[in-house]
DSSP file (Angstrom, degrees, kcal/mol; ACC not computed):
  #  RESIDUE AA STRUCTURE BP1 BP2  ACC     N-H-->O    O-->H-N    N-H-->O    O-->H-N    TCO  KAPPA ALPHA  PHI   PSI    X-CA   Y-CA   Z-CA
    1    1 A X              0   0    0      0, 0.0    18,-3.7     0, 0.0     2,-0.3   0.000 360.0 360.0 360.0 140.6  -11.9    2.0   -1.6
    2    2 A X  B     -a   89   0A   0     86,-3.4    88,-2.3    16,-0.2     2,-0.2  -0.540 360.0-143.0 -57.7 115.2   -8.4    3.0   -2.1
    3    3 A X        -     0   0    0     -2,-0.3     2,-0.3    86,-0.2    14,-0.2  -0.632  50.0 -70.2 -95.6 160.5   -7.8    7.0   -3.4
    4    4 A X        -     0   0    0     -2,-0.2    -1,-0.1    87,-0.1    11,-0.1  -0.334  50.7 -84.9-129.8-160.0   -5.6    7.2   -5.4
    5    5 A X        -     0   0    0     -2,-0.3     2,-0.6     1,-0.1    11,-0.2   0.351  49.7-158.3 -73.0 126.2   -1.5    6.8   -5.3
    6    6 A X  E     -B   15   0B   0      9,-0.9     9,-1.7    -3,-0.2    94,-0.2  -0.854  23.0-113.8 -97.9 131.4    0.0    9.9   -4.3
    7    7 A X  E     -B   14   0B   0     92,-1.1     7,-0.2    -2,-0.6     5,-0.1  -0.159  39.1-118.9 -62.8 120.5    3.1   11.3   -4.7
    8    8 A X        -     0   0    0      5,-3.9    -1,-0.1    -2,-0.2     6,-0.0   0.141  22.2-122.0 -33.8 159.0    5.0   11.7   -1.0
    9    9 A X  S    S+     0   0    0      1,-0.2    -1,-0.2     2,-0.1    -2,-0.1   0.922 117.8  49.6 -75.1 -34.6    5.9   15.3   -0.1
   10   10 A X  S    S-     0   0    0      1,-0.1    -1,-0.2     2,-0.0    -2,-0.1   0.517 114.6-127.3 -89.0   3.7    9.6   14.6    0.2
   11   11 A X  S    S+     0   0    0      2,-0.1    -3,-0.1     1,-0.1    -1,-0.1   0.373  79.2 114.3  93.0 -22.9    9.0   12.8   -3.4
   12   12 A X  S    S+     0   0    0     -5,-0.1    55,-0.7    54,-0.1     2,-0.3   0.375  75.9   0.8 -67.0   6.9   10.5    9.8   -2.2
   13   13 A X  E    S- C   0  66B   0     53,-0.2    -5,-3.9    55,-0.1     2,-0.5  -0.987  70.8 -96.3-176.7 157.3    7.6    7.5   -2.3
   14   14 A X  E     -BC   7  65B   0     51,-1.9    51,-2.4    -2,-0.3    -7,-0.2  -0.969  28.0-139.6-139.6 133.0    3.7    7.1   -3.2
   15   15 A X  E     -BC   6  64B   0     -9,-1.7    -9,-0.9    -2,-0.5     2,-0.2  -0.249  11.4-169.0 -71.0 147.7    0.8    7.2   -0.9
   16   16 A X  E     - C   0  63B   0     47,-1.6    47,-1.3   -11,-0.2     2,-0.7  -0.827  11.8-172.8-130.1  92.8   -2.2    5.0   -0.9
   17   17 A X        -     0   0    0     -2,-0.2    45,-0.2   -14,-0.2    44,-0.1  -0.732  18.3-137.0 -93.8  86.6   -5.1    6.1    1.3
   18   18 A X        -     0   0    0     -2,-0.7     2,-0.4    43,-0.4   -16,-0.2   0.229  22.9-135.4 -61.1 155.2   -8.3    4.2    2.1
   19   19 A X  S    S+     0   0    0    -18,-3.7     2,-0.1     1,-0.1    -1,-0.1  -0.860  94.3  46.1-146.0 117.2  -11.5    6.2    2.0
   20   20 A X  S    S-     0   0    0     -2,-0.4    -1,-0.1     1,-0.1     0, 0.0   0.374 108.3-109.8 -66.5-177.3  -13.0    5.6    4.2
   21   21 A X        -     0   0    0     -2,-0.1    -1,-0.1     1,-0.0     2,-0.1   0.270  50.5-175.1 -66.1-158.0  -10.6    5.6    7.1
   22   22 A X        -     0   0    0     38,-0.1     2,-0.5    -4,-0.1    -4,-0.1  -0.394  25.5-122.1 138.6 123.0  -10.2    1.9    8.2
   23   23 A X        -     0   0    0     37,-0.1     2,-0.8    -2,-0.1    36,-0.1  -0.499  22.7-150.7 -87.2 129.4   -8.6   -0.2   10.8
   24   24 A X        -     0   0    0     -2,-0.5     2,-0.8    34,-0.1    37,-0.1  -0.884  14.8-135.2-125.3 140.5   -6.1   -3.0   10.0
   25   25 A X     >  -     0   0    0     -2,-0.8     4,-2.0     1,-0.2     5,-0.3  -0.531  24.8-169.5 -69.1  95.3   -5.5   -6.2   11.9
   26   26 A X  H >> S+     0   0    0     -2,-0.8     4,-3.1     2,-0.2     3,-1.0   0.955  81.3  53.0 -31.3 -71.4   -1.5   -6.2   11.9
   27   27 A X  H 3> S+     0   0    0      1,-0.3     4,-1.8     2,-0.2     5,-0.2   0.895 113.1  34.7 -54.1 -49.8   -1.3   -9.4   13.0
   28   28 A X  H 3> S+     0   0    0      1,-0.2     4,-1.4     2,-0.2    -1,-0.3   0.888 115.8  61.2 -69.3 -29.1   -3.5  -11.5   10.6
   29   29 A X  H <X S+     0   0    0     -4,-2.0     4,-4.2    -3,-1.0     3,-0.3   0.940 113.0  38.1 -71.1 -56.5   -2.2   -8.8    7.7
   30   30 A X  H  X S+     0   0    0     -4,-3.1     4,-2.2    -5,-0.3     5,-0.4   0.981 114.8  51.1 -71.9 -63.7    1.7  -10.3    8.6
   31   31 A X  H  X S+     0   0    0     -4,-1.8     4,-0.6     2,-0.2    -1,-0.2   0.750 109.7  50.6 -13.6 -51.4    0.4  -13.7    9.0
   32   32 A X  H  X S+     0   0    0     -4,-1.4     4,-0.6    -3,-0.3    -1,-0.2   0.924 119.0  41.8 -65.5 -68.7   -1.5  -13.4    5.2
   33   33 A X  H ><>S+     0   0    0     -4,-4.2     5,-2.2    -5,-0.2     3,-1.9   0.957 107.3  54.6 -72.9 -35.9    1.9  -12.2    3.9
   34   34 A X  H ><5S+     0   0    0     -4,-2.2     3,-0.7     1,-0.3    -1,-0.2   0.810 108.1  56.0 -33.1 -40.8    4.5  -14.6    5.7
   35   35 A X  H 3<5S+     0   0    0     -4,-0.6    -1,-0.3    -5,-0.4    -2,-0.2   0.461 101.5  53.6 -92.5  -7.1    2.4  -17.4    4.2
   36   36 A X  T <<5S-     0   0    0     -3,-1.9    -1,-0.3    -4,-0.6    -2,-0.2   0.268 125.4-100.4-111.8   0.7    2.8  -16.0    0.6
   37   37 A X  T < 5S+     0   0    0     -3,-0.7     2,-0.5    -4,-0.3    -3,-0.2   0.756  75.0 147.6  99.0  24.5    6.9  -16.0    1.1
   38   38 A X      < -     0   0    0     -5,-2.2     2,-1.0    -8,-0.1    -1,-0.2  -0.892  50.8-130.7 -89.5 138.2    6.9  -12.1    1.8
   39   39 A X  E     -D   50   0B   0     -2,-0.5    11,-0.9    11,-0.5     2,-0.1  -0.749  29.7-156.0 -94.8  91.5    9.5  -11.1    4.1
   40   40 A X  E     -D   49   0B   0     -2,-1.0     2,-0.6     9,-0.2     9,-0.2  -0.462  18.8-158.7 -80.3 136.9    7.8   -8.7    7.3
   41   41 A X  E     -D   48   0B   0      7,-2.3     7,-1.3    -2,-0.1     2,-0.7  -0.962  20.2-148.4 -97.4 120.6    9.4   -6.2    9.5
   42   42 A X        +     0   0    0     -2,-0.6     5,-0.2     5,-0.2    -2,-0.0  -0.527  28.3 165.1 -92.6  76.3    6.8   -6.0   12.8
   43   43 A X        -     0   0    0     -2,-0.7     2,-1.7     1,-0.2     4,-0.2   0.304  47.1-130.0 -47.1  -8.9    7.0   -2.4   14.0
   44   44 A X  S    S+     0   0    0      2,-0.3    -1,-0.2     1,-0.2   -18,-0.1  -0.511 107.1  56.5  50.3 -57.3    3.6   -3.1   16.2
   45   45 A X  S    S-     0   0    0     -2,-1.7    14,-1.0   -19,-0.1     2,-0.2   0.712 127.0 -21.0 -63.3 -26.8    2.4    0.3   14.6
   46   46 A X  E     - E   0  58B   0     12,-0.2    -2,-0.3    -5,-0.1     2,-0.3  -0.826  65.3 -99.9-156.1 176.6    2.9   -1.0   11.3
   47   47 A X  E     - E   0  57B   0     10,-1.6    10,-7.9    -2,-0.2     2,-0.4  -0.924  13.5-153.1-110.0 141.8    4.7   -3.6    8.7
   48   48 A X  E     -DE  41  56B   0     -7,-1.3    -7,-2.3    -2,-0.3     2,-0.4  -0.971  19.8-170.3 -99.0 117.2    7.3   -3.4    6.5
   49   49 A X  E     -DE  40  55B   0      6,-1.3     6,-3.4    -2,-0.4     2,-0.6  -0.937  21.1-143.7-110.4 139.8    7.1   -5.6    3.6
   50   50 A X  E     +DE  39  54B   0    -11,-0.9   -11,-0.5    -2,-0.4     4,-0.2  -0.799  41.9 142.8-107.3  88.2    9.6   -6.5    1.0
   51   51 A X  S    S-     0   0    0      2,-1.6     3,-0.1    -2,-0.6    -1,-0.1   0.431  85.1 -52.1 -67.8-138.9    7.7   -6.9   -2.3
   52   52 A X  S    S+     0   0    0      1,-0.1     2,-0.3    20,-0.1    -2,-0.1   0.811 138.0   8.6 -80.2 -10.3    9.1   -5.8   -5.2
   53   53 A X  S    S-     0   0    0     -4,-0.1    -2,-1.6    19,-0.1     2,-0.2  -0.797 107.0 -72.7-147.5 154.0    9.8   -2.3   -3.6
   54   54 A X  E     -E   50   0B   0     12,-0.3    12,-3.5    -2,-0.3     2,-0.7  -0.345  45.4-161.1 -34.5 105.7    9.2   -1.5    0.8
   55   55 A X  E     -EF  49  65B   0     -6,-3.4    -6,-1.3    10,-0.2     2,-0.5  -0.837  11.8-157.1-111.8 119.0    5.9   -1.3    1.7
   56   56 A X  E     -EF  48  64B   0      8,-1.7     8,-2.8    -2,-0.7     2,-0.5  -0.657  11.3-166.3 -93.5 117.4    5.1    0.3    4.7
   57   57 A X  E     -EF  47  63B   0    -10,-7.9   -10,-1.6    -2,-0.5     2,-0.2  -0.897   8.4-165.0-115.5 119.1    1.3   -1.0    6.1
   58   58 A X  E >   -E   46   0B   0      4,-1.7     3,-2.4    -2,-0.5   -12,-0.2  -0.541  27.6-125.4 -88.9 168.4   -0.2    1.2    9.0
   59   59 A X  T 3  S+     0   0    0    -14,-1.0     2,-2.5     1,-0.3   -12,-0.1   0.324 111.4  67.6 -76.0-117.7   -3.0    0.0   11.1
   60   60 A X  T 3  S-     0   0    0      1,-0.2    -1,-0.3    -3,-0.1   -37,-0.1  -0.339 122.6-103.3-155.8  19.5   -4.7    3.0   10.1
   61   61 A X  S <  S+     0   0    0     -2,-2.5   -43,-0.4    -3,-2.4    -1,-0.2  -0.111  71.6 141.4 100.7 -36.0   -5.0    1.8    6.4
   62   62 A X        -     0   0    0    -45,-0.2    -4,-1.7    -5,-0.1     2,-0.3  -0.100  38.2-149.4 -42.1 147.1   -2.2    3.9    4.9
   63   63 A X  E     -CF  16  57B   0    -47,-1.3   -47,-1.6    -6,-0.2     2,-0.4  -0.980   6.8-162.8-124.4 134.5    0.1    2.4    2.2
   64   64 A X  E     -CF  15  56B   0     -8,-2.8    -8,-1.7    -2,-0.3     2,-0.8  -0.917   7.9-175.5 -84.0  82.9    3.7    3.5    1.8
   65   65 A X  E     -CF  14  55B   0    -51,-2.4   -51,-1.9    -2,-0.4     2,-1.2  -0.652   8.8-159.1 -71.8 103.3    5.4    2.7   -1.4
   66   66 A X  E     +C   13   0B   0    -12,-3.5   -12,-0.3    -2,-0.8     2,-0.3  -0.555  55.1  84.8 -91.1 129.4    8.9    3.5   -1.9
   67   67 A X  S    S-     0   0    0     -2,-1.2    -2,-0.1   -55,-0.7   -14,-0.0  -0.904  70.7-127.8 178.6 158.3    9.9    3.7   -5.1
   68   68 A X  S    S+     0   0    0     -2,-0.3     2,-0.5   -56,-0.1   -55,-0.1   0.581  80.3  98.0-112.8  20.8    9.6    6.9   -7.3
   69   69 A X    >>  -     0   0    0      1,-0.1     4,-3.3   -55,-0.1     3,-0.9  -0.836  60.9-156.1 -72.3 106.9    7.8    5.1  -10.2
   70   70 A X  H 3> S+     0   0    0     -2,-0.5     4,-1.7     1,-0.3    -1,-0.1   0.779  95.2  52.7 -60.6 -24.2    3.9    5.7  -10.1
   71   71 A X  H 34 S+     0   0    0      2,-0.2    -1,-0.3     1,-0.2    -3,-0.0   0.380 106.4  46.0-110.6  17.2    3.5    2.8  -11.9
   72   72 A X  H X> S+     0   0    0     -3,-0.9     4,-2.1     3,-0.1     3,-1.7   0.524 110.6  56.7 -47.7 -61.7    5.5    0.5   -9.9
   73   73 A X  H >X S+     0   0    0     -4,-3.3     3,-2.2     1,-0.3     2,-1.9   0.858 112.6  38.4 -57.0 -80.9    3.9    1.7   -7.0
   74   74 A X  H 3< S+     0   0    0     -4,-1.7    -1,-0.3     1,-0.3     4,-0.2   0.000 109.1  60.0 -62.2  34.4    0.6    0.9   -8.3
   75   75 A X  H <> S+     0   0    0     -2,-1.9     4,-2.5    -3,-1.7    -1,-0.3   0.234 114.4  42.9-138.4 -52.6    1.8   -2.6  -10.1
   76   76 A X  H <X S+     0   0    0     -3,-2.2     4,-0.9    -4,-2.1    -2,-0.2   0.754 107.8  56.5 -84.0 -12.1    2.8   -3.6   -6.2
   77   77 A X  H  X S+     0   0    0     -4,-1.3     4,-3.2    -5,-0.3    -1,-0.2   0.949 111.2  48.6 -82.3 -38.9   -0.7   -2.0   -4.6
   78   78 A X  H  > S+     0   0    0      2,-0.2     4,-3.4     1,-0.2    -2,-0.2   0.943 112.4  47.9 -56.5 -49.7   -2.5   -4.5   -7.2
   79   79 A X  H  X S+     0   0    0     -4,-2.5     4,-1.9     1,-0.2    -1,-0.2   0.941 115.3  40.4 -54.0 -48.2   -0.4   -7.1   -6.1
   80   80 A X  H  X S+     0   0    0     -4,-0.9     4,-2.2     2,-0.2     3,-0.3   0.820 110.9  58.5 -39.6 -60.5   -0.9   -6.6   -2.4
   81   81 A X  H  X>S+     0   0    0     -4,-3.2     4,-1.4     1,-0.2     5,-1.3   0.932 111.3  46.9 -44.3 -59.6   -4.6   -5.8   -2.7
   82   82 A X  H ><5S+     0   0    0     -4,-3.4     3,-1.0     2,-0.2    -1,-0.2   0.895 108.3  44.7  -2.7 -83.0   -4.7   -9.0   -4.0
   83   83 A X  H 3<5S+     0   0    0     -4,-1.9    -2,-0.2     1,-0.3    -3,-0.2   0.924 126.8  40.4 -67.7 -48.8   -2.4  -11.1   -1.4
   84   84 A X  H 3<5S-     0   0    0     -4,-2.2    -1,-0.3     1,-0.1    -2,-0.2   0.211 103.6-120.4 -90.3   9.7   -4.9   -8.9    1.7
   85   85 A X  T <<5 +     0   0    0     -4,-1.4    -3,-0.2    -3,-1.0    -4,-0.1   0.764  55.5 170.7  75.5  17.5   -8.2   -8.9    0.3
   86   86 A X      < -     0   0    0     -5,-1.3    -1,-0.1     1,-0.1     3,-0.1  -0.284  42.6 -85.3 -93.6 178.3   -8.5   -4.9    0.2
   87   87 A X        -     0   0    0      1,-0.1    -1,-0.1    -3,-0.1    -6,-0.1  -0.167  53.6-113.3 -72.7 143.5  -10.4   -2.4   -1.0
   88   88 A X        -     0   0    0      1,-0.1   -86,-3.4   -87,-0.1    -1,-0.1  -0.235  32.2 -98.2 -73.3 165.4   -9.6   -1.2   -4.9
   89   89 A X  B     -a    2   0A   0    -88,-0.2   -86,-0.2    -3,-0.1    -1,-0.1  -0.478  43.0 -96.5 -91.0 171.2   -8.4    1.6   -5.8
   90   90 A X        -     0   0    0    -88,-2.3     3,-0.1    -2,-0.1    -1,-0.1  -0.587  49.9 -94.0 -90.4 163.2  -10.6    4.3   -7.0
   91   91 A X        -     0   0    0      1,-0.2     2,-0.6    -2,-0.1   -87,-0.1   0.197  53.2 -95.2 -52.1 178.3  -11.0    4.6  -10.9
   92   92 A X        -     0   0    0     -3,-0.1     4,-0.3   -89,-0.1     3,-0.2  -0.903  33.5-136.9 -93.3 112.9   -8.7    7.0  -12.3
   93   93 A X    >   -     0   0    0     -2,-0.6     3,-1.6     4,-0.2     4,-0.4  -0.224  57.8 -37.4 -53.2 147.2   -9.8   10.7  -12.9
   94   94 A X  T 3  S+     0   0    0      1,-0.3     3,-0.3     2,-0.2    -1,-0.2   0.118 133.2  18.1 -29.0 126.8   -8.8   12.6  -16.2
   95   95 A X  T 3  S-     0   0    0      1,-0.2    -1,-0.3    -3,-0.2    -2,-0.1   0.309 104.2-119.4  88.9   2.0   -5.8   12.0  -17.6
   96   96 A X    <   +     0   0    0     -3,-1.6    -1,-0.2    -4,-0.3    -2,-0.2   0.563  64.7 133.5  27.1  34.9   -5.6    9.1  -15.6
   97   97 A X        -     0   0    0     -4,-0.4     2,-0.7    -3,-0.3    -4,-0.2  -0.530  61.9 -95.8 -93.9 164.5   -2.5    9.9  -13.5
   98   98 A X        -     0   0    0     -2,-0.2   -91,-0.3     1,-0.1   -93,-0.1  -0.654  43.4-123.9 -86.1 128.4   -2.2    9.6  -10.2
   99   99 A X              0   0    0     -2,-0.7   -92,-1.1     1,-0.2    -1,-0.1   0.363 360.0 360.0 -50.5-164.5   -2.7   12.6   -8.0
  100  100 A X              0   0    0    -94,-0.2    -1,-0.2   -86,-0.0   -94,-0.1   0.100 360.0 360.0 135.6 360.0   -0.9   14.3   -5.6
């Protein structure tokens, strides 16, 4: 499961963090999206994807979103979860915002 989206420190962006930790296969992840028309950058440490906003995918499960709209970000995490088969995000806590 997904926690959920947080606001970056420098504000610039919203976090996605799986919990638990969790390894992802770059390659088959860029492969998955290439084949849906997404356009990948392949850092080896990560992908850069161009959705509707940059997403930045670590092996080590993180999602980057840049954008400063929480609900953007999370309108592009659904999609994504989607397109890669991941874990949801977790329900929304009172007040249903996102944390950070």
């Amino acid at each position: 499961m997904y926690r959920r989206l947080r606001l970056c420190s420098n504000k610039g962006g919203y976090e996605a963090l799986p919990d638990p930790p969790t390894v992802l296969d770059l390659v088959a992840i860029r492969g998955r999206l290439e084949r849906e028309g997404v356009a990948v950058v392949d850092a080896r440490v990560m992908l850069i994807a161009s959705l509707e906003v940059e997403v930045t995918i670590s092996r080590a499960g993180r999602l980057l979103f840049k954008t400063s709209s929480a609900s953007r970000a999370e309108t592009v995490f659904e999609r994504l979860r989607r397109m890669l088969d991941l874990p949801p995000m977790e329900p929304p806590g009172p007040g249903g915002a996102p944390s950070g």
